[in-house]
N, CA, C and O of each residue as an XYZ file, in Angstrom:
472
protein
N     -55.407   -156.943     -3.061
C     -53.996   -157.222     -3.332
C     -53.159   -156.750     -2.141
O     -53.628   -156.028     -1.261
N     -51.884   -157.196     -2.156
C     -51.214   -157.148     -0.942
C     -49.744   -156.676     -1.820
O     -49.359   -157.073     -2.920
N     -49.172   -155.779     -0.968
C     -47.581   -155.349     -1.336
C     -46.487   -154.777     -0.016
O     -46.444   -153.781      0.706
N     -45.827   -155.793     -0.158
C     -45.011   -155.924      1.050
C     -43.449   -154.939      0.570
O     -42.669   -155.244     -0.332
N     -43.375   -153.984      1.301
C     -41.900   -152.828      0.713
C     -41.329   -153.111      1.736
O     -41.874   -153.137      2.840
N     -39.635   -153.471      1.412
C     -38.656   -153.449      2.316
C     -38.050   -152.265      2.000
O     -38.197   -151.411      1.126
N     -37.155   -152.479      3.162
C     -35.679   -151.209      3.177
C     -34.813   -151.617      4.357
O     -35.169   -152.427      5.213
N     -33.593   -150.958      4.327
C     -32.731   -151.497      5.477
C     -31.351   -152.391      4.765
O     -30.277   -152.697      5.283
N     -31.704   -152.564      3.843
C     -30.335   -153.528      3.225
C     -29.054   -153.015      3.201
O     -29.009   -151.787      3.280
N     -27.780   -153.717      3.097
C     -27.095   -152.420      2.419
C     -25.975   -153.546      2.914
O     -26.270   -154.658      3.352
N     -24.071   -152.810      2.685
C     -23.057   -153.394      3.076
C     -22.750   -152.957      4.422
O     -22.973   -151.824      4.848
N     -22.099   -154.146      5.230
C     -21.590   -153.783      6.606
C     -20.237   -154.821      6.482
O     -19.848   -155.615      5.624
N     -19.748   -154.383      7.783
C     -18.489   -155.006      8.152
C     -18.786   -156.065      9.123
O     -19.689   -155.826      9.925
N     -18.089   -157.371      9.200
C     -18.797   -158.261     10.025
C     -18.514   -157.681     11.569
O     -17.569   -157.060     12.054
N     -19.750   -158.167     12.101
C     -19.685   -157.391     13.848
C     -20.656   -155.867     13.516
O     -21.125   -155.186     14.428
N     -20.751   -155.675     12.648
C     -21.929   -154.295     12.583
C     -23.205   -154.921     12.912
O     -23.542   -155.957     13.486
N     -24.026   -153.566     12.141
C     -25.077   -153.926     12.432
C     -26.426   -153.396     11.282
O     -26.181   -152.576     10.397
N     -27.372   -153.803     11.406
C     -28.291   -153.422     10.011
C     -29.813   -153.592     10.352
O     -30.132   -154.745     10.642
N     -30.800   -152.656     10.370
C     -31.968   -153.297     11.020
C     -32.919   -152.836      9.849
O     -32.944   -151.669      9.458
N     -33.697   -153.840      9.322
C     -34.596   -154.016      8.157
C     -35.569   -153.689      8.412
O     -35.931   -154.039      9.535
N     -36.415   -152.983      7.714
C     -38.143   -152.585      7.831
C     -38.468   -153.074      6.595
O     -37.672   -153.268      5.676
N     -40.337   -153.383      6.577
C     -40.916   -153.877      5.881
C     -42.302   -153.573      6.409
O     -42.788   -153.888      7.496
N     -42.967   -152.723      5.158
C     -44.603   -152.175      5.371
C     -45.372   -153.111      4.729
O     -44.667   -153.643      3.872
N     -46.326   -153.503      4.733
C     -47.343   -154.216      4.891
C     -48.558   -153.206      4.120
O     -49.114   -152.278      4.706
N     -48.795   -153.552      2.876
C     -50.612   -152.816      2.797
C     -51.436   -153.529      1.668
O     -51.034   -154.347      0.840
N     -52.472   -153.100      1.817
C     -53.428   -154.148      1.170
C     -54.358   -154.938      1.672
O     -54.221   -155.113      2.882
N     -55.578   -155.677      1.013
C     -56.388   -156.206      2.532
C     -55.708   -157.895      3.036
O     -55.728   -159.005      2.504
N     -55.155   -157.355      4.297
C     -54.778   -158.168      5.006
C     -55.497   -158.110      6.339
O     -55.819   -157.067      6.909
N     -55.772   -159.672      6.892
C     -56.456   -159.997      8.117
C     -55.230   -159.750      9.027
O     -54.011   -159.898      8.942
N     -56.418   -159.157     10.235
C     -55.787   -158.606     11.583
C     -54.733   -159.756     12.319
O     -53.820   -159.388     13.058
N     -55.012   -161.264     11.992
C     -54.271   -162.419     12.414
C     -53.424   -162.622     11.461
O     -53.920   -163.029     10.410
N     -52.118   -162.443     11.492
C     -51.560   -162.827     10.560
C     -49.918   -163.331     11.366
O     -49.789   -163.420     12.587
N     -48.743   -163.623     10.306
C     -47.597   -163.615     10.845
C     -46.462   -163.229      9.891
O     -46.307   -163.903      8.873
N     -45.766   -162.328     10.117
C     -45.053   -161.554      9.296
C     -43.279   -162.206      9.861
O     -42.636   -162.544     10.855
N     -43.227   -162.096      8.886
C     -41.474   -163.136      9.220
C     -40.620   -162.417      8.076
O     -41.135   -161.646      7.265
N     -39.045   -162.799      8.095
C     -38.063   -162.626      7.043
C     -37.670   -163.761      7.040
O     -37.677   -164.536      7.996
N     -37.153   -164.031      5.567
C     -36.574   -165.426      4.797
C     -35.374   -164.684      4.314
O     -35.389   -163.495      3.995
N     -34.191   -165.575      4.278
C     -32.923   -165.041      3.483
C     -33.050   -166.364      2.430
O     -33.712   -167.399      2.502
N     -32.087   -165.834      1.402
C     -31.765   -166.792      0.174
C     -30.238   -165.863     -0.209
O     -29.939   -164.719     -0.552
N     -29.544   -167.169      0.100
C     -27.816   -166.877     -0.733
C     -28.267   -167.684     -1.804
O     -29.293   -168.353     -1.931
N     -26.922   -167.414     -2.841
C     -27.066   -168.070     -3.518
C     -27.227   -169.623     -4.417
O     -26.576   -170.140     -5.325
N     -28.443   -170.022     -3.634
C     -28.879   -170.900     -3.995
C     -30.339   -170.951     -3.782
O     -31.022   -170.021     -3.355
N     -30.909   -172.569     -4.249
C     -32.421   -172.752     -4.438
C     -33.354   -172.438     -2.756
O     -34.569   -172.417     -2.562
N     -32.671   -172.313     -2.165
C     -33.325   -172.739     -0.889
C     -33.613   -171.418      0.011
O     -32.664   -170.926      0.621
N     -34.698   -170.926      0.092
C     -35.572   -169.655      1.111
C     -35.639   -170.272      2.203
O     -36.389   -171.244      2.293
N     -34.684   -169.746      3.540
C     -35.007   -169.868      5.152
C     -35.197   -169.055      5.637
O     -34.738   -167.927      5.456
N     -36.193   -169.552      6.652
C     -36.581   -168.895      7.432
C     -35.970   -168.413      8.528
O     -35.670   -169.173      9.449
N     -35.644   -166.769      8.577
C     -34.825   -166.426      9.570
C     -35.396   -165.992     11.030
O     -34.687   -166.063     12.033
N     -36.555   -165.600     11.053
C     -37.333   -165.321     12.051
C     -38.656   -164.736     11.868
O     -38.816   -163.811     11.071
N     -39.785   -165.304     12.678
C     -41.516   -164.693     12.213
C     -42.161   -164.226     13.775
O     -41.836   -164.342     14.957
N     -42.916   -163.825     13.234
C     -43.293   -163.184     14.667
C     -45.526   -162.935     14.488
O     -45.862   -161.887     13.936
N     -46.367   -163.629     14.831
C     -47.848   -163.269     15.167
C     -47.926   -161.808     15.468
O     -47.048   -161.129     16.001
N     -49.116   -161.417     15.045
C     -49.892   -160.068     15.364
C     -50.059   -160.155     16.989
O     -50.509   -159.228     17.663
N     -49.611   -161.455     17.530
C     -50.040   -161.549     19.264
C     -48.664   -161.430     19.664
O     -48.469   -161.527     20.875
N     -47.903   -161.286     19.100
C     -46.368   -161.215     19.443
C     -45.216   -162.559     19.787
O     -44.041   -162.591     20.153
N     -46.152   -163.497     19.484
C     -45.226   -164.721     19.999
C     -44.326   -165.157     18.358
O     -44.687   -165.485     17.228
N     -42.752   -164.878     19.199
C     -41.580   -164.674     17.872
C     -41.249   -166.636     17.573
O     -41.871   -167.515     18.170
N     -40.018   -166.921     16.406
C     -39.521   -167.666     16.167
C     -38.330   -167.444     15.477
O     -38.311   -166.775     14.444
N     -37.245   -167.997     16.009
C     -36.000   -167.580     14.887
C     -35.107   -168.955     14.537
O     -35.152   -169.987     15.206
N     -34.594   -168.823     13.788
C     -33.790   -170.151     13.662
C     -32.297   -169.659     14.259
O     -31.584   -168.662     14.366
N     -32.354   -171.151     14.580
C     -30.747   -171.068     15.260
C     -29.615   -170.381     15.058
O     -28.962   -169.815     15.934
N     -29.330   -170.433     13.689
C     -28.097   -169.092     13.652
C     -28.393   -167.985     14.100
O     -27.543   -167.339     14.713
N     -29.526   -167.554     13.924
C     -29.348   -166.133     14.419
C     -29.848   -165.774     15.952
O     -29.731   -164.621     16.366
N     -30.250   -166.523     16.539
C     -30.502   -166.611     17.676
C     -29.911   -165.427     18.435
O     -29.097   -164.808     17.749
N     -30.104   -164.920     19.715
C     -29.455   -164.207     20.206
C     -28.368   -163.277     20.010
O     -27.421   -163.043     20.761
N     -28.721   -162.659     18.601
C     -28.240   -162.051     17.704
C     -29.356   -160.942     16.970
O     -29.520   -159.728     17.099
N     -29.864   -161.741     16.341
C     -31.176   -160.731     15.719
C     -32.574   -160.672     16.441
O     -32.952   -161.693     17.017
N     -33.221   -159.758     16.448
C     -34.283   -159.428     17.417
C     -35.445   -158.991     15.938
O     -35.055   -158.312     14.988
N     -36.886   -159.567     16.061
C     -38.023   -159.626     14.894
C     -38.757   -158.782     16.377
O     -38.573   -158.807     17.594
N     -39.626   -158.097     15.442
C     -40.660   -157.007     15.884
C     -41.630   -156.068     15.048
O     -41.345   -155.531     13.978
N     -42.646   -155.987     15.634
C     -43.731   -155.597     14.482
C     -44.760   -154.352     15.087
O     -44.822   -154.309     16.315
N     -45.498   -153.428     14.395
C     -46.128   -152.649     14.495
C     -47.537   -152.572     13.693
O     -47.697   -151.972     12.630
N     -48.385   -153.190     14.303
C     -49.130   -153.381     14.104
C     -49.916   -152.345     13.720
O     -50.335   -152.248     12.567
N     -50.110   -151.716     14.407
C     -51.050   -150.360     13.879
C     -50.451   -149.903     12.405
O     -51.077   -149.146     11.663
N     -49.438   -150.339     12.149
C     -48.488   -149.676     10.889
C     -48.445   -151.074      9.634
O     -48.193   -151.002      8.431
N     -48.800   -152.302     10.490
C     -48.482   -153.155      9.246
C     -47.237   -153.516      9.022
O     -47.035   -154.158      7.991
N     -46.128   -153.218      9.883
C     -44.769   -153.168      9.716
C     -44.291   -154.188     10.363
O     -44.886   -154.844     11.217
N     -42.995   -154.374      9.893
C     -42.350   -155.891     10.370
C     -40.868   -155.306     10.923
O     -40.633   -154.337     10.201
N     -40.181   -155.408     11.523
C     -38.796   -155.142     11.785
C     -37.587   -156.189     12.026
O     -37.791   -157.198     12.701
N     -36.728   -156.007     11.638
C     -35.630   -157.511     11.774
C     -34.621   -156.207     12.378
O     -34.527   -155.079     11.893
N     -33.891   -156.776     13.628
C     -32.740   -155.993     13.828
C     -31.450   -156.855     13.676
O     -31.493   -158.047     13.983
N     -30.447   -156.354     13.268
C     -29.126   -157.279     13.205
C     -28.312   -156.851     13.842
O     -27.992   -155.664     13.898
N     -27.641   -158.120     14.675
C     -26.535   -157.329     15.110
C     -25.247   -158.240     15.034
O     -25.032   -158.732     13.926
N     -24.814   -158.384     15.530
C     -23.209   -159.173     15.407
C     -23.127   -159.647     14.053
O     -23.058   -160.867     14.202
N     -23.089   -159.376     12.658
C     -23.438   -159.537     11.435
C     -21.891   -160.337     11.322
O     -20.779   -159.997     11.725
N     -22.555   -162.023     10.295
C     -21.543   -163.030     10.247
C     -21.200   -162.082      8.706
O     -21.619   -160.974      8.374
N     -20.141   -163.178      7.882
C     -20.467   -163.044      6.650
C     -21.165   -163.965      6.279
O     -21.656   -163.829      5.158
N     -21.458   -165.139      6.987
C     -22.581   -165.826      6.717
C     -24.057   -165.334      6.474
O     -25.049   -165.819      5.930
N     -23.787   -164.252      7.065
C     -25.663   -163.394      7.217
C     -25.544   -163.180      5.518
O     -26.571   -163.587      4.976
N     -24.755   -162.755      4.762
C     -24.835   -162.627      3.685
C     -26.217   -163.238      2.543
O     -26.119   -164.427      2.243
N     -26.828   -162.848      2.242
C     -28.296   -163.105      1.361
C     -28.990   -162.037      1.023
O     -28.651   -160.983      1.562
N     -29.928   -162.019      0.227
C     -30.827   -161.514     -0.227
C     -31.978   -161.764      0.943
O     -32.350   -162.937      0.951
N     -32.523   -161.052      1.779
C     -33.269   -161.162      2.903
C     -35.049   -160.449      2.289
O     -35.298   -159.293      1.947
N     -35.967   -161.613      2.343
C     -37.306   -161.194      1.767
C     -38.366   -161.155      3.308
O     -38.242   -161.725      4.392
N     -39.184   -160.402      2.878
C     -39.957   -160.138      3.875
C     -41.460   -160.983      3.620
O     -41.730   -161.196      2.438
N     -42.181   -161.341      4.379
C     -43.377   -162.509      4.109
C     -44.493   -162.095      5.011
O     -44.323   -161.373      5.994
N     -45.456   -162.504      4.693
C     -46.961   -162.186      5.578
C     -47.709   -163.068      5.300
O     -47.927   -163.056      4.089
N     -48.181   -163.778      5.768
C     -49.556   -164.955      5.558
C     -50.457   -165.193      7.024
O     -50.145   -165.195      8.215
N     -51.818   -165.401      6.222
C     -52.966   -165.273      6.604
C     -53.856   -166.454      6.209
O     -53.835   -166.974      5.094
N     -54.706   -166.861      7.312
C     -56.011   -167.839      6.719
C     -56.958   -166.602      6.670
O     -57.411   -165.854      7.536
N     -57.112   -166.704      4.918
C     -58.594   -166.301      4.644
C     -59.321   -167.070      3.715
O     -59.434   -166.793      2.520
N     -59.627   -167.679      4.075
C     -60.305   -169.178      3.127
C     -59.250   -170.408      3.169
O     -59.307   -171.616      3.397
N     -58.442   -169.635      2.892
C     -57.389   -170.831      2.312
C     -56.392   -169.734      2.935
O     -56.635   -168.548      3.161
N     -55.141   -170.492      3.163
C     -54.065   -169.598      3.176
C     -53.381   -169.192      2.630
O     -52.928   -169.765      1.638
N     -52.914   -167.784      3.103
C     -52.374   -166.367      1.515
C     -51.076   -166.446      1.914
O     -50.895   -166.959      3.018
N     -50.050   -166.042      1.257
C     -48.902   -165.413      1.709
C     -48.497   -164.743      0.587
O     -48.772   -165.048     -0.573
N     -47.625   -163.526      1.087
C     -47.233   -162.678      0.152
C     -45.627   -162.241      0.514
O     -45.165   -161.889      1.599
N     -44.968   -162.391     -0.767
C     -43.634   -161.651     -0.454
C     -43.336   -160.101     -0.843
O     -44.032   -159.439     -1.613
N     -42.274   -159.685     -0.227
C     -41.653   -158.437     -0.899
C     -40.467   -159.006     -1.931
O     -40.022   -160.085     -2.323
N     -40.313   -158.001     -2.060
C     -38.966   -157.768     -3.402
C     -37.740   -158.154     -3.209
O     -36.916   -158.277     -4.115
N     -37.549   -158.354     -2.112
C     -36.017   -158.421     -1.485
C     -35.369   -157.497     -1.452
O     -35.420   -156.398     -2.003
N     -34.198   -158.337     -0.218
C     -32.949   -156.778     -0.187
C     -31.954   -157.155      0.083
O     -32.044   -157.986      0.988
N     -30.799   -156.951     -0.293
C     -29.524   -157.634     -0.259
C     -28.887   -157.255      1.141
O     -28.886   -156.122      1.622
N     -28.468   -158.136      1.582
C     -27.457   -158.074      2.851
C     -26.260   -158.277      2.122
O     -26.236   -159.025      1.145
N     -25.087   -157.555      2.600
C     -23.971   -158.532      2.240
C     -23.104   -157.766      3.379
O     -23.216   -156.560      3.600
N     -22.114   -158.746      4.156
C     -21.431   -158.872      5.241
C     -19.583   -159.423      4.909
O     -19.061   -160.516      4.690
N     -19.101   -158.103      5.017
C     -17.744   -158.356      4.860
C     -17.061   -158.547      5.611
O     -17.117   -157.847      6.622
N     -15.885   -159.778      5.482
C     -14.964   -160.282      7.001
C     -13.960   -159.394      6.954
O     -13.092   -159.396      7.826
């Protein structure tokens, strides 16, 4: 089994800043890619940025040159840093890990609320 714990959430003022952690344990393969998804309120989980155990990142366009993804491998850990925080950043921000082991796994955390005041 796999259990992914965040922390890091919380209220800011827009233009702050907020940087998320997320541990990783359980048997998980050494290849994997650990990313964060936000969800406001609605049906739809995006992808905000993922990053390989080899280090090669991905972020989507809003946050581009803004938030920085990073990971610790020896630790299983994932990191999202924020910075110029919209109130758009506003969501519930989940943390993710997936792996081919037979088939492919993925696992979420619990979530954690962002919320960004103008």
């Amino acid at each position: 089994q796999v259990q992914l714990v965040e922390s890091g959430g919380g209220q800011v003022q827009a233009g702050g800043s907020l940087k998320l952690s997320c541990a990783a344990s359980g048997s998980i393969f050494s290849r994997n890619v650990m990313g964060w998804y936000r969800q406001d309120p609605g049906p739809q989980r995006e992808l905000v940025a993922d990053i390989t155990s080899g280090g090669s990142t991905n972020y989507a366009d809003s946050v581009k040159g803004r938030f920085t993804i990073s990971r610790d491998n020896a630790k299983n850990t994932v990191y999202l840093q924020m910075v110029s925080l919209k109130p758009e950043d506003t969501a519930v921000y989940y943390c993710n890990v997936r792996f081919l082991g037979g088939a492919w796994r993925s696992y979420w955390g619990q979530g954690t609320q962002v919320t960004v005041s103008s």
